[in-house]
C-alpha positions as CSV (number, residue, x, y, z in Angstrom):
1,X,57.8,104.0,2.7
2,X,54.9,103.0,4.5
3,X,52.5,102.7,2.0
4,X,55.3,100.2,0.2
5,X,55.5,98.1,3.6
6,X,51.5,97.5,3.5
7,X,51.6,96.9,-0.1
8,X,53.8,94.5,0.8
9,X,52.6,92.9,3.5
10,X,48.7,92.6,1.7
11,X,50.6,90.4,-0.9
12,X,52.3,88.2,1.4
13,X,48.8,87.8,2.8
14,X,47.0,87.3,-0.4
15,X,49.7,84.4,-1.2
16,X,49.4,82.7,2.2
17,X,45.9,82.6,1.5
18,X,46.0,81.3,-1.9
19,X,48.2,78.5,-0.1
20,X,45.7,78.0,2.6
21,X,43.0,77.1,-0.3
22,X,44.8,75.3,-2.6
23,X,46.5,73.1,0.6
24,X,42.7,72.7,1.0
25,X,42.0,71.7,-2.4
26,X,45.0,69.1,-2.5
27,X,43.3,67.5,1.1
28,X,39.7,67.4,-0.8
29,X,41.1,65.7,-3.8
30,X,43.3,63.3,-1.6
31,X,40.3,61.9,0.5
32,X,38.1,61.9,-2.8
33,X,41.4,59.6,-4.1
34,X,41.0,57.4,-1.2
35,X,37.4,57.1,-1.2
36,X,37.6,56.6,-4.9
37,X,40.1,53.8,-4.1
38,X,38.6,52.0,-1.6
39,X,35.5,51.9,-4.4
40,X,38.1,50.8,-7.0
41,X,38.8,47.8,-4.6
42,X,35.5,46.6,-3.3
43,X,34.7,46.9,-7.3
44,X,37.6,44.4,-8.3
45,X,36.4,42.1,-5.3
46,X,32.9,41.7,-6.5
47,X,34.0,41.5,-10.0
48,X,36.1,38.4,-8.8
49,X,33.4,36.5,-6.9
50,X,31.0,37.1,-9.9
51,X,34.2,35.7,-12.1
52,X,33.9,32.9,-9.6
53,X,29.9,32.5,-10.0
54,X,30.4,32.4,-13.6
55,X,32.8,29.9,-13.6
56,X,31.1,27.6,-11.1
57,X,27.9,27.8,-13.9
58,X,29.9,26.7,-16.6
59,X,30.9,23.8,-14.8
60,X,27.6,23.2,-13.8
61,X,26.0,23.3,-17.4
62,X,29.0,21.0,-18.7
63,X,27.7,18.7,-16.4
64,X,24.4,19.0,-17.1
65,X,25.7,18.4,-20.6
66,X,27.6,15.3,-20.1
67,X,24.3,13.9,-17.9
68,X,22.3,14.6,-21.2
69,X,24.7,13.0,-23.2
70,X,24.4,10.1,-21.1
71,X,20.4,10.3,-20.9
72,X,20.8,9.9,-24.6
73,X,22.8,6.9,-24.6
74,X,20.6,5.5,-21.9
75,X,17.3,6.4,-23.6
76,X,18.9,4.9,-27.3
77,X,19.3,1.6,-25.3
78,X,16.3,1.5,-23.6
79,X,14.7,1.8,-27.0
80,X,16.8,-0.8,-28.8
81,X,16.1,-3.1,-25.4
82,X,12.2,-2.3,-25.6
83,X,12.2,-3.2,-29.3
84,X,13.7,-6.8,-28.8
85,X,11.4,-7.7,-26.0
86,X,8.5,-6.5,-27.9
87,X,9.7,-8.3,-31.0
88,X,10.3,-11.5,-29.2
89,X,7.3,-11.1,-27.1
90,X,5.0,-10.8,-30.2
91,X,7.3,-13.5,-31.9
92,X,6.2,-15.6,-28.4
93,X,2.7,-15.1,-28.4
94,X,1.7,-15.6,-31.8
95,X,3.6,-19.1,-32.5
96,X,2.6,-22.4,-29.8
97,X,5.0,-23.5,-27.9
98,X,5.9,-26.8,-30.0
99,X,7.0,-25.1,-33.0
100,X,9.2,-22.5,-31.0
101,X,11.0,-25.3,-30.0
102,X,12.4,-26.5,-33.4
103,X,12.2,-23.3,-35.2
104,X,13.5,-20.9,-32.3
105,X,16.1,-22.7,-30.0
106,X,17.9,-21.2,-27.4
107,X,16.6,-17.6,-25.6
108,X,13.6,-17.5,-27.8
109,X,12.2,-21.0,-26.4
110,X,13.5,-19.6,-22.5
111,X,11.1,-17.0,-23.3
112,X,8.3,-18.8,-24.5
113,X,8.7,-21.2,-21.6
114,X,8.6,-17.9,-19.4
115,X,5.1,-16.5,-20.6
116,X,3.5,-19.9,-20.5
117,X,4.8,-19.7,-17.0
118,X,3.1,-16.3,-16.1
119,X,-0.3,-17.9,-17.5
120,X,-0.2,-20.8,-15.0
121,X,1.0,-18.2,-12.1
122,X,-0.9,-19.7,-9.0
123,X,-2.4,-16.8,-6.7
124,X,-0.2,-17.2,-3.1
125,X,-3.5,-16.1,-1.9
126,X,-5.7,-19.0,-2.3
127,X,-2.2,-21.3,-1.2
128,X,-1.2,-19.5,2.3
129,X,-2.1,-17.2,5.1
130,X,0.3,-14.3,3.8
131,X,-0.1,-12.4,7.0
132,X,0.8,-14.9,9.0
133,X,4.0,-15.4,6.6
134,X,4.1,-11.5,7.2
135,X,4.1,-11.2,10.1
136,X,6.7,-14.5,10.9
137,X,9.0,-13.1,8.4
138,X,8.6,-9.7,10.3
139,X,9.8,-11.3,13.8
140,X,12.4,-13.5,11.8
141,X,16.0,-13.8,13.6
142,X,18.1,-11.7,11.7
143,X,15.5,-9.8,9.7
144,X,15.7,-6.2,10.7
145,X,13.7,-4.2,7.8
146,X,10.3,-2.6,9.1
147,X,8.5,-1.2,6.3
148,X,5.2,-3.5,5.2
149,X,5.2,-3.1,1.8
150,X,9.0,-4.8,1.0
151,X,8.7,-7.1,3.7
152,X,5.4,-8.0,2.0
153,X,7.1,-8.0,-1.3
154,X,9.7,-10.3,0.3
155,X,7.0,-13.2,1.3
156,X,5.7,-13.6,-2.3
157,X,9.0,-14.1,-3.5
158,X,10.0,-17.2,-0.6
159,X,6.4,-18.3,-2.1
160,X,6.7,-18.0,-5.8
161,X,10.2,-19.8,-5.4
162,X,8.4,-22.2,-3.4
163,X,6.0,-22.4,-6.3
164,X,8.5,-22.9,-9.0
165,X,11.7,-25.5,-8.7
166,X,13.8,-22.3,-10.3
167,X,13.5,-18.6,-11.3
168,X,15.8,-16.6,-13.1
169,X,16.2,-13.0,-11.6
170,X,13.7,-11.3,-14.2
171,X,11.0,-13.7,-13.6
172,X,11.3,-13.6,-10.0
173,X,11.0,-10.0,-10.3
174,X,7.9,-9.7,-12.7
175,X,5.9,-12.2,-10.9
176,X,6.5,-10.2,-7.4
177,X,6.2,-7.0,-9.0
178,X,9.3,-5.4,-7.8
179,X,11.9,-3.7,-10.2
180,X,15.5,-4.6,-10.9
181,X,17.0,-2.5,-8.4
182,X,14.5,-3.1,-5.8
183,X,15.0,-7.0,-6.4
184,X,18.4,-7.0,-5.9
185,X,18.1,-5.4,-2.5
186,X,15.0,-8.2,-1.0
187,X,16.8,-11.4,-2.0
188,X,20.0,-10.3,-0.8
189,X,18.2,-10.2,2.5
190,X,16.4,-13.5,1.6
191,X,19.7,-15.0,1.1
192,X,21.4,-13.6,4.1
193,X,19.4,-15.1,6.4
194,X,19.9,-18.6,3.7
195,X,16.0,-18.8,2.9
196,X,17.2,-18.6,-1.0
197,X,20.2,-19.1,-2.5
198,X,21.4,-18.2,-6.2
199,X,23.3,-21.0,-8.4
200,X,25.0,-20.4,-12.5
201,X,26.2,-17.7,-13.8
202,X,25.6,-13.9,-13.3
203,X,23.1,-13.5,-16.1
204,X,22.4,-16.5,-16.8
205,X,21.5,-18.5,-13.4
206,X,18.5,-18.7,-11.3
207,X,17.2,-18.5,-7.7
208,X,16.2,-21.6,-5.9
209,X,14.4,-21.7,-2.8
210,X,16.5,-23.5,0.3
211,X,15.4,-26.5,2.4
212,X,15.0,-24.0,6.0
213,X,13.1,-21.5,3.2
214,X,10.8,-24.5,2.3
215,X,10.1,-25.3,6.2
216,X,9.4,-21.3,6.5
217,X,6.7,-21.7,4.1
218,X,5.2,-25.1,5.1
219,X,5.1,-24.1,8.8
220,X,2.1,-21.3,7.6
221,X,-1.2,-23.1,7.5
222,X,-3.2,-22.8,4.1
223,X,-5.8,-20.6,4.6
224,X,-8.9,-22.7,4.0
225,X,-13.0,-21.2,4.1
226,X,-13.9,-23.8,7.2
227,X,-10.9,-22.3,9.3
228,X,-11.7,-18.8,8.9
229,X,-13.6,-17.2,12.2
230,X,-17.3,-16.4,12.0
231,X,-17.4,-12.3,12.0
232,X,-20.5,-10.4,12.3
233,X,-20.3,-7.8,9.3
234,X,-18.9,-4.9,10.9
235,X,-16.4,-6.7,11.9
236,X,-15.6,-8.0,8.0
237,X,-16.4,-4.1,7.1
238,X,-13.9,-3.1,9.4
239,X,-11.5,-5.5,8.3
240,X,-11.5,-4.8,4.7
241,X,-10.9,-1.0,5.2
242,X,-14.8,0.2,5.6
243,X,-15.4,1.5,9.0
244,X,-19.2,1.1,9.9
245,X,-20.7,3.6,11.2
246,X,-23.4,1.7,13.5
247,X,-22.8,-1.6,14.9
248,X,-24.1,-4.3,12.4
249,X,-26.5,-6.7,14.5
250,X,-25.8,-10.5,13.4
251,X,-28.9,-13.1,12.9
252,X,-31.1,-14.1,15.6
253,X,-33.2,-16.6,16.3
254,X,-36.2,-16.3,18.2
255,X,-37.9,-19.2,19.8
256,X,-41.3,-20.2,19.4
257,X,-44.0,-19.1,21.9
258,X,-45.7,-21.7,23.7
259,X,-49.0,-19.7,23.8
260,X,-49.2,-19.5,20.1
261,X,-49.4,-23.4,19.6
């Protein structure tokens, strides 16, 4: 009876400990679920943000592709705009200017009228003191810009229009030496503050220089040899960008001794 009662009680053992392990077992595999999980999901968030990244690419290279597209088209008509000039330039230059006029009417003569005017360009240089235009178009009322070099720019356009009774946009812009963009910005200024004004058509008018831009101009004294100051010549070093080391002594005169007549 008693060896039954221990047989029995080992097995009930055995099975409570076969429970314990596989209880055990069950927690092991549950928190390897969960871990497993919690990979699953950080997973399926990167894989969205890269789904994301890739999508923000595509869209990126289907602009670049439309921007190339349009490079192309801009390119084709740069070429086809670069051929006509060169073809009318070479059509301008090789025939005089008498014959253009009955054989080429219309643009062509404009632009043979427009190189002869570039060859008889007078150099604002040898006509005015450009910096003392510079620096009175600097101080002007309502002029507010501070950088030289397009205030500069903005000068030899009052003068070339002062030069010329009219110029169309692409003339005034070739003999300043400004581009189309850059243009457009200085004689809106110049025509803000009514030194220029601009009379015809979009394309086809011209820029004409106004009565107060006239009285600008005429106020600046032409800059003449007897009116410039005598320098020694570090001084003129100096002022043409050269900076002399030593101090330049200027001419002296020495007067005759008495004791050597």
């Amino acid at each position: 009876m008693s060896s039954e009662n221990t047989a029995t009680q080992m097995t009930i053992e055995t099975m409570q400990v076969k429970l314990s392990n596989q209880k055990n077992f069950i927690d092991q595999l549950t928190n390897e679920n969960e871990e497993l999980f919690h990979q699953f999901n950080h997973l399926m968030v990167r894989n969205t943000k890269l789904l994301k990244r890739v999508d923000d690419l595509q869209n990126i290279i289907d602009d670049l592709h439309i921007r190339i597209s349009e490079l192309q088209l801009i390119n084709n008509n740069m070429m086809q705009m670069n051929d006509n000039l060169r073809r009318r330039t070479d059509m301008a230059i090789s025939q005089g200017s008498g014959s253009r006029k009955s054989v080429f009417p219309g643009s062509d003569s404009n632009d043979m009228k427009y190189f002869t005017r570039l060859e008889n360009v007078e150099d604002p240089a040898d006509q005015f003191d450009l910096d003392a235009l510079f620096e009175k178009w600097k101080n002007y009322p309502g002029q507010q810009a501070s950088n030289a070099p397009n205030l500069r720019k903005q000068v030899l356009m009052l003068i070339h229009l002062y030069n010329n009774k009219q110029l169309r946009a692409s003339e005034l812009f070739t003999l300043s030496g400004v581009g189309g963009v850059t243009g457009a910005r200085y004689v809106s200024t110049l025509k803000k503050v009514d030194l220029i004004n601009f009379t015809g058509a979009r394309k086809k008018g011209h820029y004409e220089i106004t009565q107060k831009g006239k009285d600008f101009i005429e106020q600046a004294v032409p800059a003449t040899e007897s009116d410039l100051p005598k320098e020694t010549a570090a001084e003129l070093a100096n002022k043409r960008g050269i900076q002399a080391r030593f101090p330049v002594p200027g001419p002296q005169r020495n007067s005759p001794n008495k004791d050597d007549l």
